[in-house]
C-alpha positions, -999 to +999 in steps of 0.1 A: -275+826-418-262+862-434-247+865-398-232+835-396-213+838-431-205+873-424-188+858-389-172+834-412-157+856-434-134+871-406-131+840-385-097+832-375-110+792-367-089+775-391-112+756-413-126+795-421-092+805-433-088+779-451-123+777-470-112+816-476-085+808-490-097+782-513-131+805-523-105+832-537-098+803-563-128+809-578-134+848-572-129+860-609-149+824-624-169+799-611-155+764-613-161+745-649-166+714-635-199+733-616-186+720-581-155+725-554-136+690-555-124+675-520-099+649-520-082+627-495-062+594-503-058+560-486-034+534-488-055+502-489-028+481-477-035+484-438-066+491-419-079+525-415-067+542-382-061+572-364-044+595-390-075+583-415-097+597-395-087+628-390-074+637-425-110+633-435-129+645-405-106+679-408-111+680-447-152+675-438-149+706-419-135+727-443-158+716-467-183+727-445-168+758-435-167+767-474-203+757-477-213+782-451-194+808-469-204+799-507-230+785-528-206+766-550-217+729-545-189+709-531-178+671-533-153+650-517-139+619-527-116+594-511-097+579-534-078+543-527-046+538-542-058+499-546-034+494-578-005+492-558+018+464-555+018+447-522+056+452-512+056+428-481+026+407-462+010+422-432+022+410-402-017+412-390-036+386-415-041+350-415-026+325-443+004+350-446+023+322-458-004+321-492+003+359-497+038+354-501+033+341-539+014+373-544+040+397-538+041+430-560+014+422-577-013+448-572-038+448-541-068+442-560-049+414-578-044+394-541-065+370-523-083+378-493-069+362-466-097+368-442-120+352-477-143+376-473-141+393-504-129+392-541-094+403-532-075+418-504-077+457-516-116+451-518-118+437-481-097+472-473-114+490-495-148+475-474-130+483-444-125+517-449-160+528-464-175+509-428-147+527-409-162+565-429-197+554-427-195+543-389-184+582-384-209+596-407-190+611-431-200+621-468-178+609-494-180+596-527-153+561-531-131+556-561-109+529-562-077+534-584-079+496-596-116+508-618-105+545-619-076+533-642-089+498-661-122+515-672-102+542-691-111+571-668-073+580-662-068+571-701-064+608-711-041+623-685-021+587-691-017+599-727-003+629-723+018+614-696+031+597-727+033+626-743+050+647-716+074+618-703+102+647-707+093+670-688+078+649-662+112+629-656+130+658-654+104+668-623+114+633-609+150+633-613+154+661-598+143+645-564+158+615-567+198+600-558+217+591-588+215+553-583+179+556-584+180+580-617+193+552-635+166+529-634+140+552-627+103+558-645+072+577-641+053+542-658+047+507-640+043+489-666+020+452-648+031+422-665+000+409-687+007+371-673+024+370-638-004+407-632+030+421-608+040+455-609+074+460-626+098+486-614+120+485-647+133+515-666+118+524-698+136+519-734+116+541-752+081+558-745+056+566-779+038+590-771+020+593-809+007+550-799+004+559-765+025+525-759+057+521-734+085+495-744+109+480-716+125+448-707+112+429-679+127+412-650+133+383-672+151+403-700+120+402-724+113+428-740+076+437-738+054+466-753+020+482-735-002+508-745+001+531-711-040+532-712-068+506-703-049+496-666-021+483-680+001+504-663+001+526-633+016+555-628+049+560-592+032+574-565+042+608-568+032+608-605-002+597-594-009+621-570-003+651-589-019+636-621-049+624-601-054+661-593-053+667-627-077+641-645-102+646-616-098+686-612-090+682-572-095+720-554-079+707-524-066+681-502-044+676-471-017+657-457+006+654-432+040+667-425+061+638-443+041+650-478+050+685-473+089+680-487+067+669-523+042+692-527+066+714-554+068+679-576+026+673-571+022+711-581+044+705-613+034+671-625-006+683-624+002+714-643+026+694-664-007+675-675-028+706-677-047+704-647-047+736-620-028+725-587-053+726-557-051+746-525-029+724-499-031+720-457-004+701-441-009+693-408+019+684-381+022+645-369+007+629-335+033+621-313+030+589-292+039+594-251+077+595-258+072+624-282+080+598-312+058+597-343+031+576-343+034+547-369+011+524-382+032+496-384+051+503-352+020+504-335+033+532-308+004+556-297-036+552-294-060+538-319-099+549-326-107+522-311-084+522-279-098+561-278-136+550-280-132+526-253-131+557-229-147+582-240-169+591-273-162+599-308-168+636-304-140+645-278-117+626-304-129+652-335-123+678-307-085+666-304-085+666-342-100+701-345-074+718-321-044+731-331-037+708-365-004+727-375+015+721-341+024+686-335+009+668-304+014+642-280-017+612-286-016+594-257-045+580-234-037+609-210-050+638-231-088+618-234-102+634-202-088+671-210-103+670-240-137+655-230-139+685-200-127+709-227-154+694-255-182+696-229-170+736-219-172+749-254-208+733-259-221+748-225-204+781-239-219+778-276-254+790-268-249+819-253-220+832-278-227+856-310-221+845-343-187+853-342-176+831-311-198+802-325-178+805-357-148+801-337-163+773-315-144+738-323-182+725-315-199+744-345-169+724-367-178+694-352-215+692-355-222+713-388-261+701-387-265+719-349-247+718-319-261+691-292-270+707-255-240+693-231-259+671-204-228+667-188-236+674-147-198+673-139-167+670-158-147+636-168-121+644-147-142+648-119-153+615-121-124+599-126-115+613-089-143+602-074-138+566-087-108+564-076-115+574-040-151+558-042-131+527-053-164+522-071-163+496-100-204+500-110-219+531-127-247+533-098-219+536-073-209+571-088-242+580-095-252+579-063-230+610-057-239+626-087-276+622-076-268+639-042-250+663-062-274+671-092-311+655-080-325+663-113-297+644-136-305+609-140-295+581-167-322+592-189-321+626-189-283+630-192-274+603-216-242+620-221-233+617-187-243+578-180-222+574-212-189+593-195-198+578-160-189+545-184-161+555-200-145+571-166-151+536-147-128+520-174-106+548-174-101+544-138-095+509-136-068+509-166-052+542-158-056+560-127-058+531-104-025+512-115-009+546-111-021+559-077+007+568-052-003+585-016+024+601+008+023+606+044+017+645+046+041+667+065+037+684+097+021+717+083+001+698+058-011+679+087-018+710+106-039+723+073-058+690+072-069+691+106-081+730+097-102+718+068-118+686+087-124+714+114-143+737+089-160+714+071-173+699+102-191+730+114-198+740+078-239+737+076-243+753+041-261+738+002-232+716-016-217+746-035-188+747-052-179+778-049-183+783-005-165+751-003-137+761-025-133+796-003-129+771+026-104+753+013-085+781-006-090+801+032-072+768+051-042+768+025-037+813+021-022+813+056-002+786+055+015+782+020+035+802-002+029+793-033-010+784-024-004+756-053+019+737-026-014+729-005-034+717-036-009+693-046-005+681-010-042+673-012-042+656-046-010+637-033-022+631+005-060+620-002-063+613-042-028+597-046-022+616-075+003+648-087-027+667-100-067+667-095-096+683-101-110+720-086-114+707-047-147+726-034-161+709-064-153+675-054-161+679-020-194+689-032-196+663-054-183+636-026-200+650-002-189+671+031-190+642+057-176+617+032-146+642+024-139+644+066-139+605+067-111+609+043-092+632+054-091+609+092-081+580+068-052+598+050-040+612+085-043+578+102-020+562+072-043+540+059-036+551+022+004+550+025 
């Protein structure tokens, strides 16, 4: 373990720099509170997705980085901003016409549609500690709806009271001059209709702790600010949710970044100590356009889990978080191959390269053994010439391959032999497109059918690869014109995998009966 957190202190893996950065809060004086406080937030007014996931699986593994690196206990909480006001009805619920009455009122406050539980923010609420529980993380759940009715928020809401000055003059700097006008840092929700009210205030007393306004209906209407009678604009919550719970750090993406000066000031406008921040960049759907929720553009957790498992996902969350990246259902098989690379690499690597190994971030209780016998993308090439559409049809060839891999020994593998048969069917066969080949890659084709024909040696990788790399260095210039003619001629694809391997893994006659096949047209 000393090596390890000596590794860790000069790691340049990202979740190390940041737990560095965040232990250096504490260097002089250990935290009052006796713990290092996680945070990440959820809007409960939507199901959890994509962008849920990773801002807690990539906040998990800096809290586990800092764990390897102090003794300061940690906790992380994931707090639901459940008070809201429901500003329109989801467009993906039943009895949306019932919601309608229920507008602006907050989410705890709304019926279920589904009628499943006590309100709609408690069936989201349920949704998201299933959706964290399903992927194993460890988090404590508050819900803003109890954090602010049972008088846990009371303080900091005081001396929000007390500070409205200097808070408003935070806000107002941010915001266009229409919007000054009518602006507050207080919602005050109406004690009978129980809606949020977005109404300026006439005049805040701090000594009661009470708020006077008008409401929509010109009444004038007094609350005390305490007791979850009023909740506070989302930018004042943040940064005074930071400072009523004592929040070390928390993340967000890009689109946050422009606020973090007004978080920063509010919480220290309240007294609290602003937390160490990571933004990360946004996923970017095919078209290189941001991924929306309610657009819908891009790849869900679950459209990702349908080909491949969770752990190649945390790999695409682990890489690269500050540069922003395409999501799309062509990056799953890179990052499966890659996943399964760096966990064959781990056991053999000092502490200092399994510190910077995505798979120690990924599995902080002990990296799995890779059972993987060959790689995704692999399969996905020998399915699609295989045509095969059952998992015993490409382990058949896997078998010849690797006699000692089977179902139950590689579980891993049976798994991705799964995933790549669905993957094939919805991706790579729909997109398949063979060409004729010319006369010199005709000529080269021959060549290799010629050499693998007298070729009598084990299925290696590597002494089939010389074969084919020794048919293409005489003939082409660049030698990556006769590896695309192959993917292109006999895969009907632009790109493919490392081809002694897959004649290996396809076998030597098998590879010759295709290579007659593409010469005699029968792809084109």
């Amino acid at each position: 373990m000393s090596d390890l957190r000596d590794a860790a202190m000069t790691s340049k893996a990202w979740p190390f720099e940041e737990a560095r950065r965040l232990l250096k809060r504490y260097e002089k004086k250990a935290p009052e509170k006796g713990y290092v406080l996680f945070e990440t937030g959820y809007g409960p007014s939507g199901l959890p997705h994509i962008g849920t996931f990773g801002e807690v699986l990539r906040t998990t593994m800096i809290r586990r980085a800092f764990e390897v690196i102090s003794d300061i206990p940690t906790r992380l909480i994931c707090f639901s901003d459940d008070l809201d006001g429901m500003r329109k009805v989801p467009g993906n619920v039943p009895n949306r016409e019932a919601l309608a009455e229920h507008l602006q009122k907050p989410l705890t406050s709304v019926p279920d549609p589904f009628g499943t539980h006590e309100s709609f923010g408690h069936h989201n609420n349920a949704m998201l500690r299933r959706f964290l529980d399903t992927f194993g993380f460890e988090y404590e759940f508050i819900s803003a709806t109890e954090f602010y009715r049972t008088g846990q928020f009371d303080e900091v809401l005081l001396r929000a009271a007390e500070r409205y000055d200097a808070i408003m003059k935070v806000m107002l700097k941010s915001l266009r001059e229409e919007r000054q006008q009518t602006y507050s840092i207080f919602l005050p929700i109406h004690p009978e209709t129980g809606r949020v009210m977005y109404v300026p205030m006439k005049h805040v007393d701090a000594a009661n702790g009470t708020i006077t306004f008008d409401t929509d209906e010109g009444e004038e209407m007094t609350l005390p600010v305490t007791g979850g009678n009023v909740k506070l604009q989302w930018k004042p919550d943040f940064g005074a949710r930071w400072a009523a719970l004592g929040v070390d750090f928390e993340m967000y993406g890009k689109d946050h970044s422009t606020n973090t000066p007004i978080y920063d000031s509010i919480c220290e406008i309240l007294g609290g100590r602003k937390p160490e921040h990571f933004t990360y960049e946004l996923f970017l759907d095919e078209n290189g356009q941001k991924i929306s929720k309610s657009s819908g553009n891009g790849i869900s957790i679950d459209e990702w889990l349908t080909y491949a498992a969770t752990e190649s996902l945390s790999y695409f969350m682990y890489a690269k978080p500050k540069t922003a990246k395409r999501m799309h259902f062509d990056v799953i098989p890179k990052a499966v191959d890659e996943y399964h690379q760096q966990l064959r690499a781990y056991p053999a690597q000092d502490a200092a390269a399994q510190a910077a190994n995505p798979v120690f971030h990924i599995h902080p209780e002990g990296v799995p053994e890779s059972r993987m016998v060959v790689p995704f993308s692999m399969l996905l090439n020998l399915a699609s010439v295989a045509g095969a559409e059952r998992k015993d049809q490409l382990w058949g060839f896997i078998q010849r391959y690797a006699p000692k891999a089977s179902a139950e020994t590689n579980p891993d593998m049976d798994a991705a032999v799964g995933y790549a048969l669905r993957y094939y069917e919805d991706f790579v066969k729909p997109a398949k497109v063979y060409r004729a080949p010319t006369d010199l890659e005709r000529e080269a084709l021959e060549d290799l059918k010629a050499q693998l024909a007298a070729y009598d040696g084990p299925l290696d990788d590597e002494a089939l690869q010389s074969i084919v790399y020794a048919v293409g260095r005489d003939r082409f210039d660049p030698l990556r014109d006769w590896f695309r003619a192959l993917y292109e001629v006999l895969l009907g694809a632009s790109q493919g995998p490392r081809f002694g391997g897959f004649i290996a893994l396809y076998g030597v006659d098998e590879t010759q009966a295709l290579i007659d096949d593409a010469l005699a047209g029968k792809f084109v």
